[in-house]
Structure formats: C-alpha cells, structure tokens
N, C-alpha and C positions, 0 to 999 in steps of 0.2 A: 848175158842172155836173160831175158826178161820173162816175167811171169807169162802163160800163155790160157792159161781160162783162172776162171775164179776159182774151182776147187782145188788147185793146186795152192793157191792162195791163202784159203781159211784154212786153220789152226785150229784142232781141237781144242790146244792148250787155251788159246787167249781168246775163247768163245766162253760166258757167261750168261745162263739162263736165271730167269726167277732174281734178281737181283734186285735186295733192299738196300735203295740211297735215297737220300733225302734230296739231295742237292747236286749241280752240273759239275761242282767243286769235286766231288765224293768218285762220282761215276769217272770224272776222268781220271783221279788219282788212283781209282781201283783196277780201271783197264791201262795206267802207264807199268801199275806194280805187275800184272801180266806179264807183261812184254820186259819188263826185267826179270822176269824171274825164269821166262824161259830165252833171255839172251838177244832180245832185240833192240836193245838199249842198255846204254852202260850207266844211266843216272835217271831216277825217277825224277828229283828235283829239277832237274835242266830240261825233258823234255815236257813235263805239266809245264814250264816258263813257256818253251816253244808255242803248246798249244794255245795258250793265251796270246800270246803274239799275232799269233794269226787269226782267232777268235776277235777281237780288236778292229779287223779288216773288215767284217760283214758275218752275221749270222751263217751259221751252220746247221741250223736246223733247215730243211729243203722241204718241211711239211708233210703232213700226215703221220704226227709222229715221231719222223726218224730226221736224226742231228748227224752230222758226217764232219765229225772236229779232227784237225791235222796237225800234227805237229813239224816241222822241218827243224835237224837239229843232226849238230854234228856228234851227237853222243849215239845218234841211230848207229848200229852195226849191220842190221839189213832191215830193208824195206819189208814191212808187215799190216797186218788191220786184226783190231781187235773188236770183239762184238758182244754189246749186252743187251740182254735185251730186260728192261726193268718189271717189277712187280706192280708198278704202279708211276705214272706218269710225273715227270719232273718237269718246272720250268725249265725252257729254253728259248734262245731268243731265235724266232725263228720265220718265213716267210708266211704262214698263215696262222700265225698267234697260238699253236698249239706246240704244249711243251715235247717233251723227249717220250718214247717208251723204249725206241731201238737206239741204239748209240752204236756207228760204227766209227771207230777211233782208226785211223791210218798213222803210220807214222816212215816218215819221209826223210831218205840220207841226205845230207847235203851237199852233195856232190851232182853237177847235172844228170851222170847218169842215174840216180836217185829218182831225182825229180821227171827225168824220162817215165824211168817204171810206173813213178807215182798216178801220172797221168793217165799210162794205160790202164791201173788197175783201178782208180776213181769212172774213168769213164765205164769200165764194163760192171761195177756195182750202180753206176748213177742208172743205164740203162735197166738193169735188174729193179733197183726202186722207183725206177719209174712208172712198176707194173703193181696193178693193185693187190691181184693175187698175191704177190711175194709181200706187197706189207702185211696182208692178212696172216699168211701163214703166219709170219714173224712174230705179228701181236700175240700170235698164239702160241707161241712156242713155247714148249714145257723142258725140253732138250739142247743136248747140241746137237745132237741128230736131228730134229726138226729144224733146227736154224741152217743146217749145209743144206739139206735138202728143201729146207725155202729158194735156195740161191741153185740148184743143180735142178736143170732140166733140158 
C-alpha cells in the first residue's frame, strides 16, 4: 500500500529547519544521518554512496533553489524524504545555475515496489515545487511546522 498524499509522507523527525552547511557533501550526510537515526536506512555510508550514484546521472537541483537528490539503495528499510531547508544557500549543480536552499532528499528501496512508491511520491512533491508560493513559503521557513504546511493545502 503506497503512500497516498504528501502529509502522510513528511516526518517531523527528518525535517530540518535553519540548517548551517557549507557544502552539498555536509547537507546530504546530515539528512542520510536522519533517516538512520529514525530507522529508514540501515547504513549512512551506503546510502550517501547511493546518492552519488544517481547524482552522476544529471543534476538534482530543478531550480529556484530546491535540489531533490535520491538515493536507491538496498540498505533503505522504507521509503522516506528528508527536508532541509538551509541558512543560507549552497552550491548545486542545478538547471538554472542557482545553488540549493531547500534540499528534499528521498530515499528509494530497491525493490520495484520501492521504486513504484518512489514515483508517486516524487511526482506529487515535483507538482507542489512546481508552485511558486510553496517555494516561497519554504525560503521562509523558520519551522517544521512552516515546512508541512508549505506542502499542505
């Protein structure tokens, strides 16, 4: 049974506001430690490898901002997305040359039904960021309550 809206979806736990990184290295190694530390991966090592692997294929940044990096990896235990939202903007290699502020990290079972889910829950955030207002909120967000409710309406 697969996820059926976004707010079922977002995790207090592996939501991160106000977030000082320096670098694209930092922000994914601090939303993989998330997701292991509340059980959605069993090896921080193996899945930052993952992310890179796919990073490799084509930029993850989708512009205006926000980077949507995935990892697919058999260490996943369930399908999850983690969310930061930075202090201040980071390089990323990304479709209109501007770096990161949002980082929403997904992280993908290896198994096709994995990769089912993944789909659904990439496309109903692709369409959420594809609305200006929700970037704005986002930029702005001081919570993780302003981050769900960027995404809930």
């Amino acid at each position: 049974m697969g996820a059926t809206s976004l707010e079922s979806v977002l995790d207090r736990n592996t939501i991160i506001t106000k977030l000082k990184m320096n670098t694209k290295d930092d922000v994914i190694k601090d939303l993989a430690q998330k997701f292991y530390e509340q059980g959605y991966i069993g090896s921080v090592d193996e899945f930052v490898k993952a992310v890179y692997e796919r990073e490799k294929e084509g930029a993850t940044g989708i512009g205006n901002y926000v980077a949507i990096p995935h990892g697919k990896s058999d260490t996943v235990k369930k399908n999850g997305v983690a969310i930061a939202i930075l202090d201040h903007e980071v390089e990323w290699e990304s479709l209109d040359d501007t770096g990161a502020k949002v980082v929403v990290l997904f992280d993908v079972g290896d198994d096709s039904e994995g990769a089912k889910e993944h789909l659904r829950m990439l496309s109903m955030f692709a369409r959420k960021l594809g609305r200006d207002e929700v970037i704005d909120a986002l930029l702005k967000a001081q919570t993780v309550d302003d981050v769900i409710n960027a995404f809930a309406d």
